[in-house]
C-alpha positions in Angstrom: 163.6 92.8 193.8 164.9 96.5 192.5 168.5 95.0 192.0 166.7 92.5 189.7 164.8 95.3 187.5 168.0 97.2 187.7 170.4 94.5 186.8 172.9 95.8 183.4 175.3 93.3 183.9 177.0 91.4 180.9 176.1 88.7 181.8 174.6 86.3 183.6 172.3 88.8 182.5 169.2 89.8 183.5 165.7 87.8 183.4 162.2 88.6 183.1 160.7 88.8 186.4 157.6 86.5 185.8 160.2 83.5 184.2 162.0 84.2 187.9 158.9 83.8 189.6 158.0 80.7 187.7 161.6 79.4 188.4 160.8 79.9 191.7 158.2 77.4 192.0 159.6 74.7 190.1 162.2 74.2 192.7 159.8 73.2 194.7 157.3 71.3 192.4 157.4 71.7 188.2 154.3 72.1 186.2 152.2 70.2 189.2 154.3 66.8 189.3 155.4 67.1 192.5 158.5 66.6 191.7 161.3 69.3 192.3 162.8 71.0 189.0 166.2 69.9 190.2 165.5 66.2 190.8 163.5 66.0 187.3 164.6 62.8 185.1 165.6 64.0 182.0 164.7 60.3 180.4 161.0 61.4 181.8 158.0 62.3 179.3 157.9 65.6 181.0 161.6 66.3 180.1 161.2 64.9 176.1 158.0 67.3 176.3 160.0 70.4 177.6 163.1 69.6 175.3 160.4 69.7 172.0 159.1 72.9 173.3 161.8 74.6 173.7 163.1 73.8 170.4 159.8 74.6 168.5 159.5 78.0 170.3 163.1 79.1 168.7 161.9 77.5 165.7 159.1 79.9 165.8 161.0 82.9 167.5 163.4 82.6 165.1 161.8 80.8 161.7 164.3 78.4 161.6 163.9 76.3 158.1 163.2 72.6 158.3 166.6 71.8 157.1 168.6 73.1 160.1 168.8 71.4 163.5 168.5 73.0 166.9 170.4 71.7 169.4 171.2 72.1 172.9 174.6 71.3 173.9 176.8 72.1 177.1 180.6 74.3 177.9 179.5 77.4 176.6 180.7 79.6 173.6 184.1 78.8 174.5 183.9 74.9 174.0 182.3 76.0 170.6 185.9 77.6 169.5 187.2 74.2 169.4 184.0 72.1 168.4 183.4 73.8 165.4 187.4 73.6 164.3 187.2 69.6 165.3 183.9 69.1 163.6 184.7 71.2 160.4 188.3 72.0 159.8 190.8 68.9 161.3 191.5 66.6 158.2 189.8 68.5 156.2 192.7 70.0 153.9 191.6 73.6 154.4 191.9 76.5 155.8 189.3 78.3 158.2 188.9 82.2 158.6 188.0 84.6 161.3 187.1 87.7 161.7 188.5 88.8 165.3 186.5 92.2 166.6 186.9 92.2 169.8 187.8 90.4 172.9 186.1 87.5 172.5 186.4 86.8 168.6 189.7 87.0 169.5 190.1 83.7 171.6 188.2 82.0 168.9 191.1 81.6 166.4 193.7 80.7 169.1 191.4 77.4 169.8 191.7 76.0 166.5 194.7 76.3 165.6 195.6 73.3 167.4 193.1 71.8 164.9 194.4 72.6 161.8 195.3 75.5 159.4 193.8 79.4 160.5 193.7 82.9 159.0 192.4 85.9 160.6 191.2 88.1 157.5 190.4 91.0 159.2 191.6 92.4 163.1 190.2 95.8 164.7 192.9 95.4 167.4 195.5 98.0 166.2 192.5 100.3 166.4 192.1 99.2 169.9 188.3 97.2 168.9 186.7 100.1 168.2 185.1 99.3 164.9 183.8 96.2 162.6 185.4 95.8 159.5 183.4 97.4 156.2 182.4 95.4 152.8 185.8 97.0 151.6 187.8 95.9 154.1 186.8 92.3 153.6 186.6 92.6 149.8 188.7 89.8 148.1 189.6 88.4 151.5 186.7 86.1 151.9 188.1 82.4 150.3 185.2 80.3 149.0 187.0 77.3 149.6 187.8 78.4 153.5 186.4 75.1 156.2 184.2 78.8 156.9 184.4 82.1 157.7 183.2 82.6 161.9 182.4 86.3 163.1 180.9 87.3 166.4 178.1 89.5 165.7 177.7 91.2 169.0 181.3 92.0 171.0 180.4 92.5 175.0 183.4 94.1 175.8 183.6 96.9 173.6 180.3 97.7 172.7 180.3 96.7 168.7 177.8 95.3 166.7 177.2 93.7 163.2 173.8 95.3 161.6 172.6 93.1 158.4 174.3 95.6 156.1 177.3 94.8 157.4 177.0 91.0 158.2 179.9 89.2 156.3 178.9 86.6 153.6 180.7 83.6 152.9 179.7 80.2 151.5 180.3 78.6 155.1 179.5 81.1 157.4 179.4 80.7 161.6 178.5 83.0 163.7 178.9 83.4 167.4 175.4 85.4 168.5 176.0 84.7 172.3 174.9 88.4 173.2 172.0 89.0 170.8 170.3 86.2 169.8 166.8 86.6 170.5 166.8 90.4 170.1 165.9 91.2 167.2 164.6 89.2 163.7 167.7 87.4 161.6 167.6 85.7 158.4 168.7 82.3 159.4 169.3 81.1 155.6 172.2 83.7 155.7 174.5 81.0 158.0 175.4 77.4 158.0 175.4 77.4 161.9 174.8 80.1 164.6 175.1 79.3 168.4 174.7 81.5 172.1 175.4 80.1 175.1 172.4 81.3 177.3 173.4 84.0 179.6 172.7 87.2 177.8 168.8 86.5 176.5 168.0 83.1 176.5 168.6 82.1 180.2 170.9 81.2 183.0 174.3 79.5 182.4 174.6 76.0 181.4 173.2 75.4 177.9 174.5 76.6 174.0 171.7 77.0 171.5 173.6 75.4 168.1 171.1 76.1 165.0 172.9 74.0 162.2 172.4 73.5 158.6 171.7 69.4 158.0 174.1 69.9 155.1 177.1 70.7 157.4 176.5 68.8 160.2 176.9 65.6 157.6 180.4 67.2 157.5 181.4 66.8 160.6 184.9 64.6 160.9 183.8 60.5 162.0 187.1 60.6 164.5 186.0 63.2 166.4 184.7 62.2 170.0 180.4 61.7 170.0 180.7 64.2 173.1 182.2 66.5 170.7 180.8 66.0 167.4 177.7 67.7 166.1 176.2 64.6 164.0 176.1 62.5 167.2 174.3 65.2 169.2 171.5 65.9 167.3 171.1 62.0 166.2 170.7 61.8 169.9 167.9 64.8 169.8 170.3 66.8 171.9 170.5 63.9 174.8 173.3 62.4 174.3 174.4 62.7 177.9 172.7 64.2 180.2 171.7 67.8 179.3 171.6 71.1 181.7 167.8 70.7 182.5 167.4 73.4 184.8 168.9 75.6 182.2 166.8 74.4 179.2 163.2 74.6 181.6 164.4 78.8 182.2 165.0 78.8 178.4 161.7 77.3 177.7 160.2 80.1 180.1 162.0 82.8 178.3 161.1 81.9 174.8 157.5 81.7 176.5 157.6 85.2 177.2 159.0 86.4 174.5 156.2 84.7 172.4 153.4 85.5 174.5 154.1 88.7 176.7 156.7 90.9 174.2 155.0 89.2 171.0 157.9 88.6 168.7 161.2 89.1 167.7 160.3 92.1 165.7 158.7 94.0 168.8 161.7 93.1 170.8 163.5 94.7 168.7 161.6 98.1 168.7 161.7 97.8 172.8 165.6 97.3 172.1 166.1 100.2 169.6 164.3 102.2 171.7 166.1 101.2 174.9 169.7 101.9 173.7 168.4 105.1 172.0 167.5 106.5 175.0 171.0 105.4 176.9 173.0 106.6 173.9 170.9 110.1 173.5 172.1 110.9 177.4 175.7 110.4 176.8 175.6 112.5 173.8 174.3 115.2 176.1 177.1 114.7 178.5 179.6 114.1 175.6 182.2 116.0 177.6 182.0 113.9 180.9 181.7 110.2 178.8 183.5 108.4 176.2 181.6 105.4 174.6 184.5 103.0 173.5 182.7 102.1 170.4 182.6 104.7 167.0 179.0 105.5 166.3 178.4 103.1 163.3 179.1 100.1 164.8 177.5 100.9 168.5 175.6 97.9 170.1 172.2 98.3 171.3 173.1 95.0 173.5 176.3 96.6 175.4 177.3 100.3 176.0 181.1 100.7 177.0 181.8 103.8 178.3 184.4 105.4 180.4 185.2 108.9 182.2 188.4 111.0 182.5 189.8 109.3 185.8 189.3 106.1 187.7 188.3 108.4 190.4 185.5 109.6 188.8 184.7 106.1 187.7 184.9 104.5 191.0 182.4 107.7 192.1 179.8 106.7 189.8 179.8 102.6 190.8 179.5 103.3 194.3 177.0 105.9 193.8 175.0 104.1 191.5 175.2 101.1 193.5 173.4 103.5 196.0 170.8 103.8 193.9 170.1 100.2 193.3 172.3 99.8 189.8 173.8 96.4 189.2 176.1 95.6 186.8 178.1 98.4 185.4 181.2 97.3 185.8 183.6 97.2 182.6 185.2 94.2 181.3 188.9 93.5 183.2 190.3 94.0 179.6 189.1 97.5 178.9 188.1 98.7 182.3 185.8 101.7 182.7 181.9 101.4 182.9 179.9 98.8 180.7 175.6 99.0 180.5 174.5 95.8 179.1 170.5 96.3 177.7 169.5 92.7 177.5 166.0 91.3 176.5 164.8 91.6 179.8 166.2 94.8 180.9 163.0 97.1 180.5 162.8 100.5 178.7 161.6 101.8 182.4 165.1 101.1 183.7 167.1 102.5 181.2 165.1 105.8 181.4 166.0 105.4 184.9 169.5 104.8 184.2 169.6 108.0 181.7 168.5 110.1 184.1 171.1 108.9 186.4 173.9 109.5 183.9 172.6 113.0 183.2 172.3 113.6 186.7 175.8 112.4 188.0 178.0 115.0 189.0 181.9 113.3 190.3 183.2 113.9 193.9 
């Protein structure tokens, strides 16, 4: 089980122990049916039940308003680069923006350009992603009359982070929280729809949170396909077809824990601050053997990208740290070098753990 405490991967990240325990069991039998989680109808009472409280606990996690929708759709944050741009910008006689920070905002304007007209406001790539734009980078750029303006709040790659001083506003705003939804508080009112795909901090692989403002989902174009078209899903209460049920129950059991063991959104975010404060603190002891990727301003507390002077030194530390039982820290293909990803369930214990190891590591 020490790979599982120790796990900093990007993702599929890593998950409380107790919701893998649980998990556990309901392959066998869920909540005393005697039926196996993976043969569970989801046209069954139990499934309606689990599909309301999973939606009611992010309502509470999060304090959703009444007039936005929670839905639970399927493809991951990559099908939402072109749902959003067939929903809300085909037909539609305007023009949408982006924001591209990073590796994966990046991919997001290429997808719906095939839907109708784009412009990328703002790019960090000249700088190699190694900042987020400021309020004066953006100023005058931002178009009222854009389809909306879409951001990713939390890069993975690089290690770069929007803070609410810094969030973009825009009358349509979407924003791509794959990688930190659920870690700290966030002012909901501030976007017309926000959506994660689950592997970070809500759960396994399979399902995309989509928290929607009623007043743009009654914008979404009548020609495009029911699978594809927001209005359809949540008149369907997010069953449509059939949904990722095993990935909704470990969603459930995750938003249980957060509620009931961490206590909130606000104390996950203290256990988060603290977390990356103590990663952060032994690099800038070591500041001569690592480079962080990202400039301190814009420095996630969900990803740390960091590298060393040689590949050499680099392979050292995996192998050595996979000695120890680390799992995880592994850069992205694009980038390379060494990544620590400090999800929800990744304890404060570990990261000391992990800190001591960094401070410790001397290349061979």
């Amino acid at each position: 089980m020490k790979t599982n405490v120790l796990n900093f991967s990007g993702g599929p990240g890593a998950l409380p122990i107790s919701v893998l325990e649980k998990t556990q069991a309901a392959l066998e039998s869920v909540d005393d049916t005697g039926v196996s989680l993976l043969g569970m109808s989801h046209r069954s009472d139990w499934y309606q039940e689990l599909n309301a409280k999973a939606q009611s606990n992010l309502r509470e996690l999060l304090d959703i308003p009444n007039d936005y929708e929670v839905l639970f759709l399927q493809g991951g944050g990559s099908l939402q680069f072109a749902m959003m741009a067939m929903n809300f910008l085909k037909s539609s006689h305007q023009t949408a923006q982006y924001i591209v920070s990073g590796y994966w905002s990046a991919k997001a304007p290429l997808e719906a350009m095939a839907q109708g007209q784009v412009e990328v406001i703002w790019s960090g790539e000249s700088e190699g992603y190694r900042r987020l734009p400021t309020m004066d980078d953006l100023k005058n750029r931002v178009d009222p009359r854009a389809a909306y303006l879409h951001y990713v709040s939390n890069e993975t790659v690089e290690g770069l982070a929007f803070s609410n001083d810094t969030t973009p506003q825009a009358q349509t705003l979407i924003c791509d929280m794959s990688s930190d939804l659920l870690s700290k508080p966030i002012e909901v009112e501030r976007y017309a729809m926000i959506y994660a795909h689950a592997q970070k901090n809500l759960g396994p692989a399979g399902v995309t949170v989509v928290i929607i403002q009623r007043a743009l989902l009654e914008r979404a174009q009548p020609h495009t396909p029911p699978i594809l078209n927001y209005l359809a899903h949540s008149n369907a209460n997010s069953i449509l077809n059939t949904p990722p049920v095993f990935s909704i129950y470990v969603l459930k059991l995750v938003t249980d824990w957060l509620i009931q063991d961490i206590g909130g959104l606000s104390k996950m975010a203290v256990i988060n601050q603290a977390k990356a404060n103590c990663l952060y603190q032994a690099f800038t002891e070591r500041e001569d053997f690592y480079k962080i990727h990202a400039k301190p301003p814009h420095r996630s507390l969900m990803n740390i990208a960091f590298s060393m002077k040689s590949v050499e030194q680099e392979r050292s530390f995996l192998q050595l740290s996979k000695q120890q039982g680390f799992l995880g820290l592994e850069g992205h293909r694009s980038i390379g070098g060494l990544r620590a990803s400090l999800y929800n369930a990744v304890s404060l214990e570990a990261c000391e753990e992990l800190a001591r190891f960094i401070l410790d590591f001397q290349s061979v």
